[in-house]
N, C-alpha and C positions, 0 to 999 in steps of 0.2 A: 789922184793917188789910187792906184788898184788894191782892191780887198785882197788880204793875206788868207786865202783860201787852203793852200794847198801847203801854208805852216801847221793846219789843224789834222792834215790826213795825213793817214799812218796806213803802212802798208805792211802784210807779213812779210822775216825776212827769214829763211829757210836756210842752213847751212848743210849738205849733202856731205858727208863723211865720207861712208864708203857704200857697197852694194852686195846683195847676195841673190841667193837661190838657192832656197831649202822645204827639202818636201812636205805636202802637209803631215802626214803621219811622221816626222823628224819636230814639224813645230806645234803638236799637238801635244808631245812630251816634254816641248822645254819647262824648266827650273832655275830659279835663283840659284845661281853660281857657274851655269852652263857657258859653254863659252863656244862661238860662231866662228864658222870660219868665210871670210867674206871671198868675194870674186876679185876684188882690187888691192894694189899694193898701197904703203903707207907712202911712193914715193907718187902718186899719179894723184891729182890737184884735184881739192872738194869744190861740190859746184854749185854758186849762192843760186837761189831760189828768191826770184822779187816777185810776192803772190804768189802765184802757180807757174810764174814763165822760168826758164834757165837762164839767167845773164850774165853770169860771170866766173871762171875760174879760179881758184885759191886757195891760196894755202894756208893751214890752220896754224893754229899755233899761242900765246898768250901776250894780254899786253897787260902786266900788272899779275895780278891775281887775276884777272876776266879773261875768259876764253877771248877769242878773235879771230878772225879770218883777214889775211893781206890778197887785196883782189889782185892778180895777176895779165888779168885776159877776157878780153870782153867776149862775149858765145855771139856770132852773127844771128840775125833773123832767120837766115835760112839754115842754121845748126841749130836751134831750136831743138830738134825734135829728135836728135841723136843723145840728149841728154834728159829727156821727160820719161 
């Protein structure tokens, strides 16, 4: 019988929202209650994060009361890097 090794390890799991670009003298002045305005729309799919790599597409949304993400699309090896 093999050792259950890899029932013990855990891995960060990163759910990507959305993204920006804001100057630093704009985020040098942020405040509680400011409000961002991001580069992507609410319809363009968050993107899971397994550790530091991209691997997968999805859409956010609830199951329950708990946030959750529905993975949609798997990122190939070699898109990788359009999404880091």
């Amino acid at each position: 019988m093999q050792p259950r090794t890899l029932d013990k390890m855990k891995i960060p799991v990163v759910v990507q929202l959305a993204q920006g670009v804001l100057p630093l003298k704009d985020l040098a002045g942020l405040q509680k209650g400011d409000i961002l305005k991001l580069d992507t729309t609410k319809e363009e799919p968050a993107v899971v994060f397994l550790g530091k790599q991209p691997k997968f597409l999805g859409k956010p949304g609830l199951d329950g009361e708990r946030r959750a993400v529905k993975l949609q699309q798997v990122i190939d090896e070699d898109q990788e890097e359009l999404f880091s």
